[in-house]
C-alpha positions as CSV (number, residue, x, y, z in Angstrom):
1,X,103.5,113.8,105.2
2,X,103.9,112.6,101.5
3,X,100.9,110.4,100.3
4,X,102.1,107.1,99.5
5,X,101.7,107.7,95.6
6,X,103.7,110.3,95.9
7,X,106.7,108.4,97.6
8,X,106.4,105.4,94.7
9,X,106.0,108.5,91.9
10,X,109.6,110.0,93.4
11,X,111.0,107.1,93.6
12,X,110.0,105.6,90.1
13,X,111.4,109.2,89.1
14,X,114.6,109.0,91.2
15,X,115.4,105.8,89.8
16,X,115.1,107.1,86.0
17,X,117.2,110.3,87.0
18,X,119.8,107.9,88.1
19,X,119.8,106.0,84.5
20,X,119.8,109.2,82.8
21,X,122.6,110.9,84.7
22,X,124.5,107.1,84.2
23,X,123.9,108.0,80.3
24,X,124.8,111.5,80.3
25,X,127.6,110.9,82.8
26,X,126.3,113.1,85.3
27,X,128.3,112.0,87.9
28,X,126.7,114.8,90.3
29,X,123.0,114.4,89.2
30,X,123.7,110.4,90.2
31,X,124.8,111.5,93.7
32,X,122.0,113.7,94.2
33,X,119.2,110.6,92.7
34,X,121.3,108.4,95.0
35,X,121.0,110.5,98.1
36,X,117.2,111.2,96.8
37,X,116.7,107.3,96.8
38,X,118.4,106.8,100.1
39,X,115.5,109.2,101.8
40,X,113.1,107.8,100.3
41,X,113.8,104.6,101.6
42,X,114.2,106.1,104.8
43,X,110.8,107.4,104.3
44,X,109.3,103.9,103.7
45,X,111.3,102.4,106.8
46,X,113.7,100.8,104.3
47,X,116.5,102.0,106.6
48,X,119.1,99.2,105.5
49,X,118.4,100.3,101.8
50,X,119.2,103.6,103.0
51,X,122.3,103.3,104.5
52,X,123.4,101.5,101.6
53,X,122.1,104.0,99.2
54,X,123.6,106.7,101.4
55,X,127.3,104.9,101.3
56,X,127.6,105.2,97.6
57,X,126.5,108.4,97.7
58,X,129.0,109.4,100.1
59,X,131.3,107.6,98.6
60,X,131.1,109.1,95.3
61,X,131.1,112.5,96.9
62,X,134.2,112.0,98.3
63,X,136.0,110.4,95.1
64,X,134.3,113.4,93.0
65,X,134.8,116.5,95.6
66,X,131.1,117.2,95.7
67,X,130.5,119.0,98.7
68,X,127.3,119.1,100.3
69,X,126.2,123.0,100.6
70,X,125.8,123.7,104.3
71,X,122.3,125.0,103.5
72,X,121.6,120.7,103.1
73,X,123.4,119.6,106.1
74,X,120.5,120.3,108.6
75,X,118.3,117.9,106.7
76,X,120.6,115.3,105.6
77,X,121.6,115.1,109.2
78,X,118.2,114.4,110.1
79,X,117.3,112.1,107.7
80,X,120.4,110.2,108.2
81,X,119.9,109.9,112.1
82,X,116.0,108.6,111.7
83,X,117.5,106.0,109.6
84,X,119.8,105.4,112.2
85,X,117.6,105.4,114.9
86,X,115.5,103.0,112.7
87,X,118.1,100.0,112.3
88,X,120.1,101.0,115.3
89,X,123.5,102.4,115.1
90,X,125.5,98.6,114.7
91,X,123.0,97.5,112.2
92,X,123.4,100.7,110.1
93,X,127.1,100.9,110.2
94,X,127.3,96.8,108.6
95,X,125.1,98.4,106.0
């Protein structure tokens, strides 16, 4: 289990990845800080951040063709069904 420093160091982190990718236009680095961000939320029992978080993501997967390696599915599976779990299926779907 991360340290709770740790989470707040990742995300402070997460959250400049994301303005650098924005100006770089790194359209895939900003998926993967979103999708980063989203966990971490997820991690803190932010679950309606994470859904959010994880809707842009997906969303911008989609409009970019990012595919998510299969290697990455396991996990984002997992991570995705906590936060699920978390707000409750209804809850995280309005998110």
């Amino acid at each position: 289990m991360a340290r709770r420093g740790d989470v707040q160091e990742a995300e402070t982190l997460a959250h400049e990845g994301l303005s650098l990718g924005g100006e770089a236009g790194d359209q895939l680095g900003m998926v993967d800080a979103l999708e980063l961000l989203a966990r971490l939320a997820a991690k803190q029992d932010s679950h309606k951040e994470a859904a959010r978080l994880w809707a842009a993501a997906e969303a911008s997967r989609t409009e970019l063709g990012y595919v998510r390696f299969p290697v990455e599915r396991v996990a984002y599976d997992a991570a995705v069904a906590n936060a699920r779990d978390g707000l409750g299926p209804d809850d995280f779907k309005a998110a």
